[in-house]
ZAMARGU-4260 file (C-alpha; in steps of 0.2 Angstrom, whole numbers, plus 5000, padded with zeros to 4 digits):
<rodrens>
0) 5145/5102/4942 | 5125/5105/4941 | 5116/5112/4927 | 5108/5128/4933 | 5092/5137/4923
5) 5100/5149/4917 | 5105/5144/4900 | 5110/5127/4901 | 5126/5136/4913 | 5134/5124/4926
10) 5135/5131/4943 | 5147/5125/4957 | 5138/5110/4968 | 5131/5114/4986 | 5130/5108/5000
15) 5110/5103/4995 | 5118/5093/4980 | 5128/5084/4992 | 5114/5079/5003 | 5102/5075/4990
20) 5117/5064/4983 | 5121/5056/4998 | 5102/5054/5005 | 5106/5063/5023 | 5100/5079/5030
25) 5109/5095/5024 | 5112/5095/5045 | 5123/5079/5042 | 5135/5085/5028 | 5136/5101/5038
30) 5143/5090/5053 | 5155/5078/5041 | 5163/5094/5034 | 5165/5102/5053 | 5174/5084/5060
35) 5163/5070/5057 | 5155/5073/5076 | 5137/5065/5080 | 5137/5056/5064 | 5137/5036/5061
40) 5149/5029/5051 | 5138/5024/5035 | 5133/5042/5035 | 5150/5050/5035 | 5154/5036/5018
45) 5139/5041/5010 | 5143/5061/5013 | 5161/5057/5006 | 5156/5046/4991 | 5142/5060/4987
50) 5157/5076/4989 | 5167/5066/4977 | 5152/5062/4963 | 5147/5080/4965 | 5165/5088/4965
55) 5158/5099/4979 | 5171/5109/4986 | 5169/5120/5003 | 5166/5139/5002 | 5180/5143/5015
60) 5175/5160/5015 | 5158/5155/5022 | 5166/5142/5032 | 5176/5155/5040 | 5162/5167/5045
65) 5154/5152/5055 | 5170/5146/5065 | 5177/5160/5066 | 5195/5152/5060 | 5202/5155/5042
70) 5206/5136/5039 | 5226/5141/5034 | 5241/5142/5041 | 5257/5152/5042 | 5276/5145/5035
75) 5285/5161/5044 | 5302/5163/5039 | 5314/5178/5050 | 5328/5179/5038 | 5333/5190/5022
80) 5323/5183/5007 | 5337/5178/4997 | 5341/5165/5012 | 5325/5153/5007 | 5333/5154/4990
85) 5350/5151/4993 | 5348/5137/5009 | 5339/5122/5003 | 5334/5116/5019 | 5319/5130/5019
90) 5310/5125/5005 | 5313/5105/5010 | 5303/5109/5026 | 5292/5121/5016 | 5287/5106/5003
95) 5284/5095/5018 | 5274/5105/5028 | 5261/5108/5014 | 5261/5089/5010 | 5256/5086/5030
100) 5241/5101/5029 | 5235/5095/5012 | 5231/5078/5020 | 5221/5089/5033 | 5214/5101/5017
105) 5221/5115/5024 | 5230/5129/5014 | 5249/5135/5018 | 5254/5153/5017 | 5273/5158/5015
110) 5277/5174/5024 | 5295/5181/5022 | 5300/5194/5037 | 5318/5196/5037 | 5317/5214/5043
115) 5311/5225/5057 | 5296/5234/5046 | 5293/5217/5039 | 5291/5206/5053 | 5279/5223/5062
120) 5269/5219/5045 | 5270/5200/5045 | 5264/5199/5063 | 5250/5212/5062 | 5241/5200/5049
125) 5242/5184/5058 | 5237/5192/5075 | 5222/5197/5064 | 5219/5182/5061 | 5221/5178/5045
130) 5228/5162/5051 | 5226/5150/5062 | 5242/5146/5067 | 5259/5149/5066 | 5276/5136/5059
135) 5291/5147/5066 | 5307/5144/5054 | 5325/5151/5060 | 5320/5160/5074 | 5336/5171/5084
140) 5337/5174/5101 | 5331/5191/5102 | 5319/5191/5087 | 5304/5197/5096 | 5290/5189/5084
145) 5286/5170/5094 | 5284/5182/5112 | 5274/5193/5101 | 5264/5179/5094 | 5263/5168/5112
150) 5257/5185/5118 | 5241/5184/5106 | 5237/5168/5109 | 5243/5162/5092 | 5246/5144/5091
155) 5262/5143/5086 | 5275/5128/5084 | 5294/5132/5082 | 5308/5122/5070 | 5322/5121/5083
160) 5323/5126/5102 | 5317/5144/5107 | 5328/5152/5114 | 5323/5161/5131 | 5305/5155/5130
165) 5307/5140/5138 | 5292/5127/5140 | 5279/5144/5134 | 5280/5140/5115 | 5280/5123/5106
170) 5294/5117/5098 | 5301/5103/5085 | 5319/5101/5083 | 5334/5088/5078 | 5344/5083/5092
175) 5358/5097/5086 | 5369/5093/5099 | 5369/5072/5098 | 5374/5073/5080 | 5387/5086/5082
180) 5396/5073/5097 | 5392/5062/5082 | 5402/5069/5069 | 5416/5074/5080 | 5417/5056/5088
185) 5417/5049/5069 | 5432/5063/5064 | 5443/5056/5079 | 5441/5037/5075 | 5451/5043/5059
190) 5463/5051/5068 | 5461/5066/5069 | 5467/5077/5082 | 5467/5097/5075 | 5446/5097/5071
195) 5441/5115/5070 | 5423/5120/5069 | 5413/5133/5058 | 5399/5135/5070 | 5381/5142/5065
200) 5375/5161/5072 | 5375/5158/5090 | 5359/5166/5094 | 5350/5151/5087 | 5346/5136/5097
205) 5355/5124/5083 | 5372/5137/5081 | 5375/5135/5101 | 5369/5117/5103 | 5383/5109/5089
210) 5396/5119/5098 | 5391/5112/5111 | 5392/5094/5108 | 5409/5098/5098 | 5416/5105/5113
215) 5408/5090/5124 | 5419/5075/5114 | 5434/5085/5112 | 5435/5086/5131 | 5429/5068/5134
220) 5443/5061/5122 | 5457/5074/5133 | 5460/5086/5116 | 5460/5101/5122 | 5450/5115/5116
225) 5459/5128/5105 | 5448/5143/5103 | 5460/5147/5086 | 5450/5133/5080 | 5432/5140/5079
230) 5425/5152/5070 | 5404/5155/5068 | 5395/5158/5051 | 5376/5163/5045 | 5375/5145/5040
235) 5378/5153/5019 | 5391/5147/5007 | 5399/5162/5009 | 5401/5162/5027 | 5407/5145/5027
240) 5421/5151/5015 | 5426/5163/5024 | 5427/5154/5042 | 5438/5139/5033 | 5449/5153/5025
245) 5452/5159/5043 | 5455/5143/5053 | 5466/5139/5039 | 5478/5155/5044 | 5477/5152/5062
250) 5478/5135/5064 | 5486/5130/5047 | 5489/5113/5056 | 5471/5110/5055 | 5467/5092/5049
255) 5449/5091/5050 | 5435/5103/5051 | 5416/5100/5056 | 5404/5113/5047 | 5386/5116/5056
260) 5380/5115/5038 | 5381/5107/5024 | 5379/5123/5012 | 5392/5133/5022 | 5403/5113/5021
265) 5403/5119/5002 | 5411/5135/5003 | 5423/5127/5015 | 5427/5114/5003 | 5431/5129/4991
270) 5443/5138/5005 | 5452/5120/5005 | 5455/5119/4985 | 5460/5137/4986 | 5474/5135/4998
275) 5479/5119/4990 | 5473/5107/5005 | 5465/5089/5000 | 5451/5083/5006 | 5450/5071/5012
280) 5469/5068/5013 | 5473/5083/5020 | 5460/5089/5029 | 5443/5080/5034 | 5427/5089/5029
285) 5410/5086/5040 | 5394/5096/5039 | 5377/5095/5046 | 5357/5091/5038 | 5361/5079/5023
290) 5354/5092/5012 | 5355/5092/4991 | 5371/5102/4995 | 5379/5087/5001 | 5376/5075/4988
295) 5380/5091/4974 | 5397/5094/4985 | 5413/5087/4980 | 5417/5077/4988 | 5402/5071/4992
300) 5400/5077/5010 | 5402/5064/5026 | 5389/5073/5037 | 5373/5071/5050 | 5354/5069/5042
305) 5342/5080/5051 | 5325/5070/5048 | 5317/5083/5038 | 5301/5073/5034 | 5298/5068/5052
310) 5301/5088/5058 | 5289/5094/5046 | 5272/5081/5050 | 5277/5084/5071 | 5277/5102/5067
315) 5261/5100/5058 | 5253/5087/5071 | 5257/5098/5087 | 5252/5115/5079 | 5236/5107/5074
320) 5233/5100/5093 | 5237/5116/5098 | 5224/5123/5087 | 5212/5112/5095 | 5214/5117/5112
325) 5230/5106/5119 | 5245/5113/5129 | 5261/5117/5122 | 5272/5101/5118 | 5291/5099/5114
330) 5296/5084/5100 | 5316/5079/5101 | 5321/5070/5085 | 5336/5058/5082 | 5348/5063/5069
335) 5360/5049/5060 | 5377/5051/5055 | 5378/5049/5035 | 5397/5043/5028 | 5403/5050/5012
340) 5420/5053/5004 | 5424/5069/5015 | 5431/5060/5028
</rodrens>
């Protein structure tokens, strides 16, 4: 802080302290705090080493009316609030997110719009431009906010697939249907032959795409595909409780089940003490992500690790190209089959 004349009173450092500081033109500090274009390397060290004496901290307001941009970003989640709470997966990718744009100084809002009214509100602001850009969480297939937002030229990167957009919006997502042939493959080589599957809502890219690959190994190893034996959930606890409860009383021969989620793998594990089945004895248990509620689970759950940290930073990375002027991109990541005591 500099003393000011007013009293002995400290006022916040300028941009003028920086430069007297550093012993460059107020021009140059201007230029390191706008990208670091036009300016030598020694002038850049001396700029940082002179904002980190001062403490000097940018006027993002100020900023803002100069660029033009608002130096933040949106984390948009489309689904009832009590789903960030309840499905630990959200605030993983929400923590990691914030980590990638803090290395980048940049600020991340949280924006909950699991209605109509609140998604009509939610989308009014960004396209104000109150942001930047746009990270897309649990998007569905109908949900008409990512056209909305293309349609405005938001930048705007998606977690999972779009659905019905195509190559227009960029995308991150987990190879969904790789590690659901995964855990099936891994629930035959112990012999299993009745595997039912609690599916994810399939208007999302991740609900479809894990059916899918169940589906594909089944078929490949000649097991034939019993439609008594699926069921789809919301990805809750509570969904998954319910879907196990009902393969359970129309295929009571089932002797494994793969769960598109490791919090709706809990409630299934519940269903299965209810109805006196063991696992894994009885009945093998897989899920999907590799979240806390797989460890917390008991058993602790066999089950296929989405790469959380790696989503998060390529979302970051390709939503700030896009900022920047680049095209639209897509980013496929590997998922890896975890054992546990479920299986």
């Amino acid at each position: 802080m500099t003393m000011s004349n007013t009293g002995g009173r400290r006022r916040p450092p300028t941009i003028h302290d920086v430069a007297r500081e550093a012993g460059v033109s107020r021009g140059t500090v201007s230029r390191v705090l706008n990208g670091g274009h036009y300016v030598s390397p020694s002038a850049q060290e001396a700029v940082n080493a002179a904002i980190r004496k001062t403490g000097y901290v940018v006027n993002r307001h100020a900023r803002s009316l100069i660029t033009g941009r608002s130096d933040s970003v949106g984390f948009l989640l489309t689904e009832p609030q009590e789903r960030f709470f309840e499905d630990p997966n959200f605030n993983v990718l929400l923590s990691a997110c914030t980590q990638a744009l803090a290395a980048h100084d940049i600020p991340l809002l949280l924006m909950l719009a699991g209605t109509e009214d609140e998604r009509r509100r939610i989308t009014r602001y960004i396209t104000a431009g109150h942001v930047d850009g746009v990270l897309l969480v649990s998007s569905h297939s109908g949900d008409p906010v990512a056209e909305q937002l293309r349609e405005a030229g938001v930048p705007l990167v998606q977690c999972g697939k779009p659905m019905g957009l195509g190559s227009k919006v960029s995308y991150v997502a987990a190879d969904d249907r790789d590690g659901a042939r995964d855990m099936v493959r891994h629930l035959l080589s112990r012999g299993r032959r009745r595997i039912g599957m609690v599916s994810g809502p399939l208007d999302t890219p991740g609900g479809v795409d894990r059916l899918a690959g169940y589906k594909e190994v089944l078929t490949e190893a000649g097991v034939e595909i019993d439609e008594r034996l699926i069921v789809s959930g919301d990805y809750s606890r509570a969904s998954g409780e319910a879907g196990c409860a009902r393969l359970l009383a129309q295929a009571p021969d089932m002797d494994a089940v793969f769960v598109a989620s490791d919090l709706m793998a809990q409630g299934a594990l519940a269903a299965l003490r209810r109805a006196g089945r063991r696992v894994p004895e009885d009945v093998s248990v897989g899920g999907f992500d590799d979240s806390v509620a797989a460890t917390e689970a008991t058993p602790a759950l066999t089950t296929i690790r989405q790469p959380y940290d790696r989503i998060s930073s390529e979302m970051v990375r390709v939503l700030l190209a896009q900022i920047g002027g680049e095209d639209p991109a897509a980013v496929i990541l590997p998922t890896e089959l975890v054992k546990r005591e479920s299986t």
